[in-house]
C-alpha positions as CSV (number, residue, x, y, z in Angstrom):
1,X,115.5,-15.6,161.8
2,X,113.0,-13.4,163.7
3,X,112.9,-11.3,161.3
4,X,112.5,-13.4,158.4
5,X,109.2,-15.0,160.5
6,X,107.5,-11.3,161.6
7,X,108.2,-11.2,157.4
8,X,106.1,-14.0,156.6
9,X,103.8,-13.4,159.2
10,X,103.0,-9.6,158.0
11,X,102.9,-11.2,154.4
12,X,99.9,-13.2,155.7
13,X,98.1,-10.4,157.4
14,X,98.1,-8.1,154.3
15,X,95.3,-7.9,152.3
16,X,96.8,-7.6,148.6
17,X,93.7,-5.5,147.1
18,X,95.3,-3.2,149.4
19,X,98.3,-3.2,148.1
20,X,97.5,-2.8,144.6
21,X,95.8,0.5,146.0
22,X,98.5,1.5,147.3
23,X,100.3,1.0,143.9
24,X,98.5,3.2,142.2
25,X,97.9,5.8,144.9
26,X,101.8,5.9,144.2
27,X,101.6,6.1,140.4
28,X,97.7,7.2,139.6
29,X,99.2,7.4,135.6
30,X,100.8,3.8,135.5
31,X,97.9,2.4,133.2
32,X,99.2,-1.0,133.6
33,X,99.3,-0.8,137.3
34,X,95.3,-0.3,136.9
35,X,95.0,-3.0,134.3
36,X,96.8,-5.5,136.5
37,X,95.0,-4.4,139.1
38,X,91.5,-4.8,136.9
39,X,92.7,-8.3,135.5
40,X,93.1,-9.5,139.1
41,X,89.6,-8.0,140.6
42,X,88.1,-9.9,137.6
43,X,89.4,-13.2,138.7
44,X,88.3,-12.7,142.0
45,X,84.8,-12.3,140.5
46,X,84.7,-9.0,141.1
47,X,83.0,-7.4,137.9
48,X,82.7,-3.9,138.4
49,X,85.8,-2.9,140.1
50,X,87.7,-4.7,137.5
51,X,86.0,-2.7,134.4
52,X,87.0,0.4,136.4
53,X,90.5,-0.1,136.5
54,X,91.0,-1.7,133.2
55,X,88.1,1.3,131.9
56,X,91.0,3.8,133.6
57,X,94.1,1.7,132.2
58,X,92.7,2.2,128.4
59,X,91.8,5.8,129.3
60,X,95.3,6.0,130.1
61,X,96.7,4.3,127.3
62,X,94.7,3.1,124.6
63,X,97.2,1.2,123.5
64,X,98.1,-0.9,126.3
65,X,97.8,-4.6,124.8
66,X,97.3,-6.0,128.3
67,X,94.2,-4.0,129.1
68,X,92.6,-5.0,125.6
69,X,93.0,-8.5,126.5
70,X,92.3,-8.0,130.0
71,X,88.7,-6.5,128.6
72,X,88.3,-9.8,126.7
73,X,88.4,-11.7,129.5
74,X,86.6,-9.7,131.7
75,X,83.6,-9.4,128.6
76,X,84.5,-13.5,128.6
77,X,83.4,-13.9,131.9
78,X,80.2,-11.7,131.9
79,X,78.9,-14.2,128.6
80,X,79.1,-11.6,126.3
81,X,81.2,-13.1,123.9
82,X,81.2,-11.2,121.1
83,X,82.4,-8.0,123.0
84,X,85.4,-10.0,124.0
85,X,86.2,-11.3,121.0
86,X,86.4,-7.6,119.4
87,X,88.7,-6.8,122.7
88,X,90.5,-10.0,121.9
89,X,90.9,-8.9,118.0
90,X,92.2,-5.1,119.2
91,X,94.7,-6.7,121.7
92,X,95.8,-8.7,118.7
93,X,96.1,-5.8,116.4
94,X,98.5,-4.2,119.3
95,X,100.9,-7.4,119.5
96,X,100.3,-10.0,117.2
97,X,102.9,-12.3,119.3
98,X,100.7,-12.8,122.1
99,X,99.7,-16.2,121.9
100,X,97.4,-16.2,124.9
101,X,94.7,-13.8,123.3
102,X,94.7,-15.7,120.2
103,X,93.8,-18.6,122.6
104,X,91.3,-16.8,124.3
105,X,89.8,-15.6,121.2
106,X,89.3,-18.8,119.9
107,X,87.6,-20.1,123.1
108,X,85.1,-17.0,123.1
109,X,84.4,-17.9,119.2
110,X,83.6,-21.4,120.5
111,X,81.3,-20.3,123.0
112,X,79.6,-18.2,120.6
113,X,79.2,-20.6,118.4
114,X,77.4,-22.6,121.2
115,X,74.9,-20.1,122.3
């Protein structure tokens, strides 16, 4: 339908950093809104807007288990391995199920190790 297309077509124009703004100018105290938000600056390379938000997610809630892990892998990226791995061992310590931090633990020991 027409609608359906001005849909898609809108979906395409939006810029989703600006989105995720908008998400938290909705809900400044949502601290995994900001860790999200963080985690997905860090993939796009973008280093200090992504320890903002993830910096404001634990400020929000220390205990967050996504923003501990989303600090590993932002201290991952940046080569300072054994930062992450301490991020890693906190997210751990915060849910031990997470199978992904142990993961990403173990490759930021390996990469120690190398270095």
């Amino acid at each position: 339908s027409e609608y359906l297309a001005w849909r898609v077509r809108m979906a395409q124009l939006l810029d989703p950093y600006d989105d995720a703004e908008a998400l938290i100018a909705l809900s400044p105290q949502n601290a995994s809104t900001h860790a999200y938000l963080g985690d997905f600056r860090r993939s796009g390379k973008s280093y200090d807007p992504a320890a903002y938000r993830i910096g404001t997610a634990i400020g929000l809630d220390p205990e967050l288990e996504v923003a501990r892990h989303f600090l590993g892998l932002l201290y991952y990226d940046l080569g300072l391995y054994q930062k992450a791995i301490r991020a890693f061992d906190l997210a751990i310590s915060l849910d031990p199920g997470n199978a992904g931090v142990y993961k990403d633990r173990a490759e930021a020991h390996i990469r120690l190790d190398m270095y």
